[in-house]
KEKOL-656466 format. One record per residue (C-alpha): residue number from 1; x, y, z. Coordinates in Angstrom, 3 decimals. Layout:
BEGIN
{NUM, {X, Y, Z}};
...
***
This chain:
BEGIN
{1, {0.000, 0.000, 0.000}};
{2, {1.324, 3.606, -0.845}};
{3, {1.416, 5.444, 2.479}};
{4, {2.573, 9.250, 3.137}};
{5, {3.900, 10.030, 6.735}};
{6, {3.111, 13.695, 7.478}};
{7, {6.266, 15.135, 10.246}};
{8, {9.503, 13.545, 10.068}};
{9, {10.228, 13.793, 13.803}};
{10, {10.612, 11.223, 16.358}};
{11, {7.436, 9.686, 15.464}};
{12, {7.241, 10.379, 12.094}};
{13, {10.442, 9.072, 10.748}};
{14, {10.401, 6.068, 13.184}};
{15, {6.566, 5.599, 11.919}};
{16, {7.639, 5.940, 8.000}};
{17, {10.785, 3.786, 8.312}};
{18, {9.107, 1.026, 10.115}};
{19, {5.668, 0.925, 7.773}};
{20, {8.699, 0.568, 4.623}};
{21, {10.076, -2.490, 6.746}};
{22, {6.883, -4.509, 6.450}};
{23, {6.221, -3.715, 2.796}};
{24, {4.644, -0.795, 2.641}};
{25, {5.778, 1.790, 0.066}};
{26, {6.362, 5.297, 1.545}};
{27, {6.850, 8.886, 1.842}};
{28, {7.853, 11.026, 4.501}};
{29, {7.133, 14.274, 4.333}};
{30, {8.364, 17.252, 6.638}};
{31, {9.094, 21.045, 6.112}};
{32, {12.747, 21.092, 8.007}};
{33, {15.189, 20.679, 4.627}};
{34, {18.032, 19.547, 6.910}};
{35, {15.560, 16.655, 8.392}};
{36, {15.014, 15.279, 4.931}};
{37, {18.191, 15.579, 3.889}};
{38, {19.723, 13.355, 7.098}};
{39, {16.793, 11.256, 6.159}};
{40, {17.103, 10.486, 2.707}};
{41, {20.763, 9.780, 3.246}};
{42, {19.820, 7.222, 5.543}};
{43, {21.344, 8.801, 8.414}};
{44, {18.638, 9.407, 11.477}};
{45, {18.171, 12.992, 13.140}};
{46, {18.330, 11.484, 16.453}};
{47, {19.177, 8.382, 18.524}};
{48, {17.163, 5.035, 18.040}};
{49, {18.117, 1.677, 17.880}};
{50, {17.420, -0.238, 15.207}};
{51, {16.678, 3.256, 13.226}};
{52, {19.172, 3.580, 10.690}};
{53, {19.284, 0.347, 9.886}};
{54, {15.753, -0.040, 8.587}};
{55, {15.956, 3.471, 7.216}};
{56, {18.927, 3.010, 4.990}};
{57, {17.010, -0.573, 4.426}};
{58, {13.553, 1.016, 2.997}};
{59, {15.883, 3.438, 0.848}};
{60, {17.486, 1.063, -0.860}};
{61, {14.698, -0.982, -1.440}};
{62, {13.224, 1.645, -3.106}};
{63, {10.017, 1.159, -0.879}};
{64, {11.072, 4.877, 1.506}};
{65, {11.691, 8.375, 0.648}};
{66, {11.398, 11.660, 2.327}};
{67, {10.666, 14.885, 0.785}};
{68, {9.850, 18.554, 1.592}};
{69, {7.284, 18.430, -1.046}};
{70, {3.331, 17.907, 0.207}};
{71, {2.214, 16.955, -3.467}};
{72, {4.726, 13.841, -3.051}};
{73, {1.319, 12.692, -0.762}};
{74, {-1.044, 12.339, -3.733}};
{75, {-1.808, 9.224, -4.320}};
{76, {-1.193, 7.811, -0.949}};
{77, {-4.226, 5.787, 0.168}};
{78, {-3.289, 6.320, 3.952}};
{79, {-1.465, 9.622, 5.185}};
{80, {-0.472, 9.291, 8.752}};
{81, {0.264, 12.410, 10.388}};
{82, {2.554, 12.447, 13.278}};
{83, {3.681, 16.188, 14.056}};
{84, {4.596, 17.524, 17.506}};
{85, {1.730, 19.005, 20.056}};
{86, {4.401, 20.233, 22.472}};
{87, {3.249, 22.350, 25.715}};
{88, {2.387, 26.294, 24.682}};
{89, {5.254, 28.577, 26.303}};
{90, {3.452, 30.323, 29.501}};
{91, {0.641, 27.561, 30.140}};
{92, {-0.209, 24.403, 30.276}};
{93, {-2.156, 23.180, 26.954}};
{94, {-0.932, 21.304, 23.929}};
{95, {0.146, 23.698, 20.780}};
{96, {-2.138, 22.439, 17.769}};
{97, {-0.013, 25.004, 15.780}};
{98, {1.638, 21.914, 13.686}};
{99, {-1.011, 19.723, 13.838}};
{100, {-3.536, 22.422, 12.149}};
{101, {-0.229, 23.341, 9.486}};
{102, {-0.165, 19.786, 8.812}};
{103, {-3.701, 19.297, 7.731}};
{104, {-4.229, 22.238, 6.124}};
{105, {-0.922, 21.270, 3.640}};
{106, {-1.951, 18.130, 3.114}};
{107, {-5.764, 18.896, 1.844}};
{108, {-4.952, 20.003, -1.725}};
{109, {-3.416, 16.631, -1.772}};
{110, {-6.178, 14.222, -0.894}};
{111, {-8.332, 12.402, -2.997}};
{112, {-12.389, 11.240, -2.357}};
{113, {-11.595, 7.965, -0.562}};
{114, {-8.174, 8.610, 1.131}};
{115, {-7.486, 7.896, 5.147}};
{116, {-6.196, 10.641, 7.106}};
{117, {-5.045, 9.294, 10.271}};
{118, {-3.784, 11.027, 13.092}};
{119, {-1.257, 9.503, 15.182}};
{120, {-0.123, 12.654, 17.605}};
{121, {-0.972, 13.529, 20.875}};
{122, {-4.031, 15.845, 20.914}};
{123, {-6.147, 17.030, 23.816}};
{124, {-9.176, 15.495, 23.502}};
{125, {-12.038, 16.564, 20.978}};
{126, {-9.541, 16.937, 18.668}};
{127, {-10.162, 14.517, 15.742}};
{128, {-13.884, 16.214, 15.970}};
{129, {-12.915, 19.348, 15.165}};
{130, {-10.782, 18.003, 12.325}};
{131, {-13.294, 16.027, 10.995}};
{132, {-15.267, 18.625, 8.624}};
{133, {-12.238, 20.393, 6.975}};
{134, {-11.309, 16.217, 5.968}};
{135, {-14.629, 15.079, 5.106}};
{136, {-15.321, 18.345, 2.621}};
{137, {-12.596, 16.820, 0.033}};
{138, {-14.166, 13.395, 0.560}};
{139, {-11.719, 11.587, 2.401}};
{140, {-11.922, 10.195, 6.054}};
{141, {-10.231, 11.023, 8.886}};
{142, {-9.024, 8.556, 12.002}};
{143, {-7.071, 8.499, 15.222}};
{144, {-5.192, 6.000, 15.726}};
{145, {-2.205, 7.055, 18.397}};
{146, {0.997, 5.867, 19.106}};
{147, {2.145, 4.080, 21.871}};
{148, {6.012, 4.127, 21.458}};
{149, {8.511, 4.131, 24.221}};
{150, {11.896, 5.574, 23.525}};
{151, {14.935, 3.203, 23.052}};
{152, {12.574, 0.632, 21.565}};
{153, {10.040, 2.802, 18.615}};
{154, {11.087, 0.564, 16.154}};
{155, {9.904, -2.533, 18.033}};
{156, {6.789, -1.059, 19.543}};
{157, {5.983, 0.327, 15.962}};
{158, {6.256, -2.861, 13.982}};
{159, {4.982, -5.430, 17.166}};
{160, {2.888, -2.923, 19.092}};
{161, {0.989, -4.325, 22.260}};
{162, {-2.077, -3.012, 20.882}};
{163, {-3.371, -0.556, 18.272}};
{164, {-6.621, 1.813, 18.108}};
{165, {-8.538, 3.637, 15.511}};
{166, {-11.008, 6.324, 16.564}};
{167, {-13.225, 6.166, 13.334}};
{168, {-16.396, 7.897, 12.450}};
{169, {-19.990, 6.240, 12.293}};
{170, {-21.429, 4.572, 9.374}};
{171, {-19.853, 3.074, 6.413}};
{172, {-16.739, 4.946, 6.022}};
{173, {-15.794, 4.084, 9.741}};
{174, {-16.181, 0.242, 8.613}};
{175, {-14.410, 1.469, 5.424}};
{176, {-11.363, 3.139, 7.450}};
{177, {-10.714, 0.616, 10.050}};
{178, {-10.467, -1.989, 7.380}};
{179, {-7.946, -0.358, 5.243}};
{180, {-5.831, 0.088, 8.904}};
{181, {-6.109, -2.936, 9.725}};
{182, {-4.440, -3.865, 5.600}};
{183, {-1.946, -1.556, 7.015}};
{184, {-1.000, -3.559, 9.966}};
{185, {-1.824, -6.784, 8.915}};
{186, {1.338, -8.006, 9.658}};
{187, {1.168, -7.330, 13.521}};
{188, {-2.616, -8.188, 13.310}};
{189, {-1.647, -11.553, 12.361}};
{190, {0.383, -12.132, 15.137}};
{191, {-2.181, -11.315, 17.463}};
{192, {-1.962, -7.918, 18.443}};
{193, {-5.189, -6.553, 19.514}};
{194, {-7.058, -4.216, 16.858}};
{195, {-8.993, -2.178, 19.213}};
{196, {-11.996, 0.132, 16.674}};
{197, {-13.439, 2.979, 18.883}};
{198, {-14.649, 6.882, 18.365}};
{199, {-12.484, 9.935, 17.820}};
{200, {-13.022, 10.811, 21.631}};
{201, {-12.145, 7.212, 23.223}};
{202, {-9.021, 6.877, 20.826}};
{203, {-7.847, 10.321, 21.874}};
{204, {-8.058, 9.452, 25.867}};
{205, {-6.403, 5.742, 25.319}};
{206, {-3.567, 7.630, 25.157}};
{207, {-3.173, 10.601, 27.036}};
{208, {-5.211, 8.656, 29.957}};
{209, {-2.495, 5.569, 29.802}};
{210, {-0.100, 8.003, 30.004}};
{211, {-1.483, 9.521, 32.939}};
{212, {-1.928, 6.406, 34.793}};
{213, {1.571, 5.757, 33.844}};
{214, {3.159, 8.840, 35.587}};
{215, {0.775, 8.563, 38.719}};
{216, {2.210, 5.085, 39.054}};
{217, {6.065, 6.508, 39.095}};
{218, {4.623, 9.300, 41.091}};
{219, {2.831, 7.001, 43.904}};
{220, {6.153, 5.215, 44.462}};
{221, {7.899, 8.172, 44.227}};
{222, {5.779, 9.319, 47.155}};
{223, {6.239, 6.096, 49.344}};
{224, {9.892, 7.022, 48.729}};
{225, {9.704, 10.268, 50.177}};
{226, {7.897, 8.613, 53.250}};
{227, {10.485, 5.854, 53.663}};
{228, {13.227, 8.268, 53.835}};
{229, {11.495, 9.668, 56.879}};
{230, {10.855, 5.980, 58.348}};
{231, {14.011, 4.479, 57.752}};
{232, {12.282, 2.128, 54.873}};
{233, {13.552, 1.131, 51.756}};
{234, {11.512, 2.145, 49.092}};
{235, {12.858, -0.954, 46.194}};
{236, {11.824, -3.652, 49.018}};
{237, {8.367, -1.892, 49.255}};
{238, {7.760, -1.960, 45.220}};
{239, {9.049, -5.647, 44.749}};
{240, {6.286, -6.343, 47.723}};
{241, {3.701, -4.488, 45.977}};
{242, {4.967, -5.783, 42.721}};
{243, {3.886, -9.311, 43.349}};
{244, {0.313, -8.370, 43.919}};
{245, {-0.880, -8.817, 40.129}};
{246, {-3.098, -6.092, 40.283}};
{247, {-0.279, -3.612, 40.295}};
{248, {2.923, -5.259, 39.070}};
{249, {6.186, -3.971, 39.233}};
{250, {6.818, -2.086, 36.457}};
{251, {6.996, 1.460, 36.640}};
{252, {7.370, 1.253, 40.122}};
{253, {11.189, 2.482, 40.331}};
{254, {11.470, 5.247, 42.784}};
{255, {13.900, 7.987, 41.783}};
{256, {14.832, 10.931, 40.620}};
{257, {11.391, 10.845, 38.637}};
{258, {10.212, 10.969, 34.984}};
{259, {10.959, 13.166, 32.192}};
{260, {11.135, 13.129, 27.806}};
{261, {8.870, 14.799, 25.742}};
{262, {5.615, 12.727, 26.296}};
{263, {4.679, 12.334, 30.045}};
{264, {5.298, 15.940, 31.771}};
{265, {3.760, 17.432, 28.714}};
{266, {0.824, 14.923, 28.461}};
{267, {-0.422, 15.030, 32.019}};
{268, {-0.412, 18.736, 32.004}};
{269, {-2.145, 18.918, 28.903}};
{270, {-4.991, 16.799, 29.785}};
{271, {-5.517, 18.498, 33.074}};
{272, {-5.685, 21.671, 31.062}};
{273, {-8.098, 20.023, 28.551}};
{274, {-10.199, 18.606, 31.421}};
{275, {-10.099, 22.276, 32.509}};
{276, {-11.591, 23.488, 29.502}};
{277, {-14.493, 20.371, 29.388}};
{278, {-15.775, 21.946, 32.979}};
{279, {-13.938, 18.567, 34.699}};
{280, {-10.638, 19.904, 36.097}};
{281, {-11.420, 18.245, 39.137}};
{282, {-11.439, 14.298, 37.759}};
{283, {-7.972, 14.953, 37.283}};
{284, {-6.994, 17.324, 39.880}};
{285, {-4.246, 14.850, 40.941}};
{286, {-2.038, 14.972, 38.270}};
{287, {-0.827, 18.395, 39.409}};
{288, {0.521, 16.558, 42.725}};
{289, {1.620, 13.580, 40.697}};
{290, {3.294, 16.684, 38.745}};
{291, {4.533, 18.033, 41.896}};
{292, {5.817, 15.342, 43.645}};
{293, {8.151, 14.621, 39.970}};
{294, {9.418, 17.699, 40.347}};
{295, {10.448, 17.260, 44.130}};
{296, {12.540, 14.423, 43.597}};
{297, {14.687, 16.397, 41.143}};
{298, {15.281, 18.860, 43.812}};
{299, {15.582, 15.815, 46.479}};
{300, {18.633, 14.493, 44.049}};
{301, {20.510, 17.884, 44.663}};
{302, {20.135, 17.648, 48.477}};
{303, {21.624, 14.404, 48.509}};
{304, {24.609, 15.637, 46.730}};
{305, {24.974, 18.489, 49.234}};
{306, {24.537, 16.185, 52.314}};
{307, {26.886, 13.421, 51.004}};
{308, {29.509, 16.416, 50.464}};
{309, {29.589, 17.576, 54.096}};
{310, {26.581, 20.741, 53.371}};
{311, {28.280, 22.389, 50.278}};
{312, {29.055, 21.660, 46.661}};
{313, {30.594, 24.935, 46.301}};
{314, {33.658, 23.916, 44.006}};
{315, {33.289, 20.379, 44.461}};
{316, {33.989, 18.228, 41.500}};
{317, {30.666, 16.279, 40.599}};
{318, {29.866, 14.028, 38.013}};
{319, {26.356, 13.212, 36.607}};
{320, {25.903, 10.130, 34.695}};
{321, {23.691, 10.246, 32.261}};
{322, {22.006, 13.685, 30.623}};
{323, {18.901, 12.054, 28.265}};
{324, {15.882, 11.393, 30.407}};
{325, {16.557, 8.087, 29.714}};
{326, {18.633, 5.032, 28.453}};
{327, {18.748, 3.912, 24.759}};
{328, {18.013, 7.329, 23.973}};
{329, {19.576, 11.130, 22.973}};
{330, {15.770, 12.806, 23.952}};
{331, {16.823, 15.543, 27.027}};
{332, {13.863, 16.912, 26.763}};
{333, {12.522, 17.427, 30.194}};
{334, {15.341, 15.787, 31.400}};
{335, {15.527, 15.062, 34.676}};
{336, {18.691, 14.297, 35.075}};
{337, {19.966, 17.699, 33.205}};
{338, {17.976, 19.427, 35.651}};
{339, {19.767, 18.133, 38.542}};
{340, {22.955, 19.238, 36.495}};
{341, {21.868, 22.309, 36.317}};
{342, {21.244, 22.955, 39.606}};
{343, {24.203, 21.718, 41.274}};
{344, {25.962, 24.214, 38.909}};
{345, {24.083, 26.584, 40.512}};
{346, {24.925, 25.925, 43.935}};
{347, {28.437, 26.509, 42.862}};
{348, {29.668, 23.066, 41.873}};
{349, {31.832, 21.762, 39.184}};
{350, {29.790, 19.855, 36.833}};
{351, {30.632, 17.301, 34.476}};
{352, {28.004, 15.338, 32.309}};
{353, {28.377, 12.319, 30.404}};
{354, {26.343, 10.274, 28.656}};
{355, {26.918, 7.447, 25.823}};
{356, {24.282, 9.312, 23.228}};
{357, {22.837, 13.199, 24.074}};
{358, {26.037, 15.288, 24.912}};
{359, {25.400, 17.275, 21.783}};
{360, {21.876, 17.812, 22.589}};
{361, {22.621, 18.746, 26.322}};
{362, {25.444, 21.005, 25.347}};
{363, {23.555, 23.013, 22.980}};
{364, {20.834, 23.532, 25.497}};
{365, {22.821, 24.013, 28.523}};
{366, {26.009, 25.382, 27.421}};
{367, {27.168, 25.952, 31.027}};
{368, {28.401, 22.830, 31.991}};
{369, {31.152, 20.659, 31.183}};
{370, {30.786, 17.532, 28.790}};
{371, {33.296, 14.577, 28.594}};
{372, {32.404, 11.878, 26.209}};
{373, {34.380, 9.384, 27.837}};
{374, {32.811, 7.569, 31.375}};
{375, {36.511, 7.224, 33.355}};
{376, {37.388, 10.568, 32.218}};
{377, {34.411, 12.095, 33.322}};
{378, {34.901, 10.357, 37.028}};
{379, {38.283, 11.346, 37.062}};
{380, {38.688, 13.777, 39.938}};
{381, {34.832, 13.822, 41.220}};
{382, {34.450, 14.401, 45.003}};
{383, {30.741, 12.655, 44.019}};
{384, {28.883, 11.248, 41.630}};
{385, {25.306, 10.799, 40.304}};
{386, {23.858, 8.163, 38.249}};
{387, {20.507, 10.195, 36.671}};
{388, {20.069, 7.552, 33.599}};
{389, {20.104, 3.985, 33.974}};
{390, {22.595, 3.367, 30.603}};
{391, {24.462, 0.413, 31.226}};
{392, {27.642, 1.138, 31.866}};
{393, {26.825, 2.769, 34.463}};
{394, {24.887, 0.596, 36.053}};
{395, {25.675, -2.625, 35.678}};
{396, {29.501, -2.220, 33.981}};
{397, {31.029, 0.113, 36.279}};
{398, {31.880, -1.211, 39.529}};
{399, {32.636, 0.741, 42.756}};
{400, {36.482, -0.348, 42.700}};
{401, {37.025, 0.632, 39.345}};
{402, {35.236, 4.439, 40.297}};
{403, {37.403, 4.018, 43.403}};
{404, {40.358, 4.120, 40.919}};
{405, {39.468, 7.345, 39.177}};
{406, {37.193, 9.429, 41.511}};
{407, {38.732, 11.800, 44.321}};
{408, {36.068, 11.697, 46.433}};
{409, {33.628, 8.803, 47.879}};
{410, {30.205, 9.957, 47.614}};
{411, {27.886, 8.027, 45.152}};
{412, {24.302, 9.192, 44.673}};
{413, {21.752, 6.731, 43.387}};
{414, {19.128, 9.022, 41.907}};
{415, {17.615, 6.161, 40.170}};
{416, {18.115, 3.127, 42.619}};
{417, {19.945, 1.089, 40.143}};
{418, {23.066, 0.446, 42.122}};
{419, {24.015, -2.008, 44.488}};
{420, {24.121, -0.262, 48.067}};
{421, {26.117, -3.370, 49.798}};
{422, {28.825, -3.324, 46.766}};
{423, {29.455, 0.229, 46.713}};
{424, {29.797, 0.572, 50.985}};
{425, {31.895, -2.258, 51.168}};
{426, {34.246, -0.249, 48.576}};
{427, {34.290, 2.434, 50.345}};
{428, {31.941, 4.230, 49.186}};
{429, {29.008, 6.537, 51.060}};
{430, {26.014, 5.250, 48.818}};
{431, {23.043, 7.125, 49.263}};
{432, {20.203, 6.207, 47.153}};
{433, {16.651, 7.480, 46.972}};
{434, {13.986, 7.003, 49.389}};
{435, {16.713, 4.229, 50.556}};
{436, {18.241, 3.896, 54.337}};
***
């Protein structure tokens, strides 16, 4: 099937590349020259496993190509369109600034029959307001959002744990959820659930799982900041709740809290949203589940300063990790930064590494010091953070070896991923969060 990909971002490219892989053949269309440029050369704009590969893949195959050229989308049966609703600067809301741009591009384009279906974030009611300015030029619009986690988009793109279209009534709903589902037969067939809904259902799936989603980190977050007062330890409390199968145990890592470009922005949207529908107070609790996020970041800092005798002030300290997460370059939000940032306010000497977002982090926070290079980063630290759980810095680097390169002894944990017993019996003054 000939498929257009409206936005060449994070989703979009991931989205385009990854509908090539199973068959399909397909443009990707996005305004930023440089973008398309990256893309068509097979080289990805940002960090994601697996990315490049299928990228330079579809290219050659003939089956992928990006261009800055809407009229490339004529004669696409299905244009997916997967631009950025990031938060508006001074408030809370999503910006439907690209979303809006995107349609109104890609209407000269359609044809009576096509699928327009919108895979972004969008507060809800949405897809209804869309609806008219699709149906005039006879084609059908349908929400069907992503669900991808960072580090692993290709996977949860091509074997997603579910997938939902928000269709219309009537015939051309039937119509539109059966040419989806010839989209992702492939996954279909392997028995991922095809889930066929209304604009207004599709649109909460996902802002509402990720909701529950941060409220989860949040709650144990919370318990964390109740077992430092107690003397409990906060990872022995979520591997005892984890075993009840009602809640599980993922997401349930206490910490220094979440971050990236979908949760922070996607809770405070929908509470804005719900604002707007007259029912701010169903989801009144995101703010705290907001709140106590942000807390922990600070919490982080204080541990740094209490590990370090009550002062950072030109103290050597390393932060490992600047992307809110591992497998990823994605600071946005970053949690980790933010702790950075503040330490370097306080007077401290900062160093950040991290095995992907460096360039990222230095462009947006030219302040502080980057070293590519883990040992060289610890070398000389009176402490040291770990703010993203990459690898080799959790499981590959081992208190002796640190011993070997830092100045100082003080290790904080800010996302519990360290062993407590190892690094104390090294030496080492571990203090972890929500931890004794």
């Amino acid at each position: 099937m000939r498929i257009s990909v409206i936005g060449c971002g994070y989703l979009g490219a991931v989205h385009a590349a990854a509908m090539a892989s199973i068959g399909h053949e397909v443009v990707g269309i996005d305004v930023d020259e440089q973008k398309i440029s990256l893309l068509s050369a097979g080289e990805a704009p940002f960090f994601e496993p697996r990315l490049t590969d299928i990228l330079a893949e579809g290219i050659a195959s003939g089956r992928l190509m990006f261009t800055t050229e809407f009229a490339a989308a004529a004669g696409a049966t299905v244009h997916f369109v997967g631009v950025g609703t990031p938060q508006i600067q001074g408030g809370y809301a999503a910006d439907m600034t690209y979303v809006n741009a995107a349609i109104d591009a890609l209407l000269p384009h359609l044809s009576e029959g096509d699928i327009v279906a919108g895979k972004s974030t969008v507060p809800v009611g949405t897809a209804a307001s869309l609806e008219p300015r699709v149906s005039a030029v006879g084609a059908t619009l349908v929400w069907n959002p992503e669900f991808l986690r960072e580090g692993f988009a290709v996977q949860d793109t091509i074997d997603p744990d579910r997938l939902v279209a928000g269709v219309p009534a009537g015939r051309e709903g039937g119509r539109a959820a059966q040419v989806l589902r010839e989209v992702y037969h492939p996954s279909i067939a392997k028995g991922t659930p095809f889930i066929v809904t209304d604009y207004a259902t599709a649109e909460l799936v996902k802002v509402s799982a990720n909701a529950f989603l941060a409220t989860k980190i949040s709650f144990i977050n919370a318990m964390a900041e109740i077992a430092e007062v107690v003397g409990g330890d906060v990872t022995v409390l979520a591997d005892a709740l984890g075993h009840d199968v009602r809640i599980g145990r993922r997401f349930l890592g206490a910490g220094i809290g979440f971050g990236g470009g979908c949760l922070p922005k996607d809770i405070r949207a929908f509470s804005a949203r719900a604002e707007e529908l007259g029912r701010g107070e169903s989801v009144a609790f995101l703010r705290e589940v907001d709140e106590i996020n942000m807390r922990r970041r600070q919490r982080a800092v204080e541990l740094v300063v209490q590990g370090l005798g009550g002062s950072v002030y030109e103290k050597n300290v390393t932060v490992l990790g600047a992307a809110f997460k591992p497998y990823s370059d994605d600071i946005r939000d970053s949690p980790g930064l933010d702790v950075a940032v503040l330490l370097h306010g306080l007077g401290a000497r900062v160093t950040v590494t991290d095995p992907q977002a460096i360039p990222n982090a230095r462009r947006q926070h030219p302040q502080l010091t980057y070293v590519a290079d883990r040992d060289e980063a610890l070398t000389g630290a009176d402490a040291v953070i770990l703010v993203t759980e990459w690898d080799e810095y959790r499981r590959e680097l081992s208190p002796e070896h640190a011993s070997g390169l830092a100045a100082g002894r003080v290790i904080v944990d800010g996302r519990n991923g360290l062993d407590p017993a190892a690094w104390r019996a090294a030496g080492w003054t571990y203090l972890g969060m929500g931890r004794p």
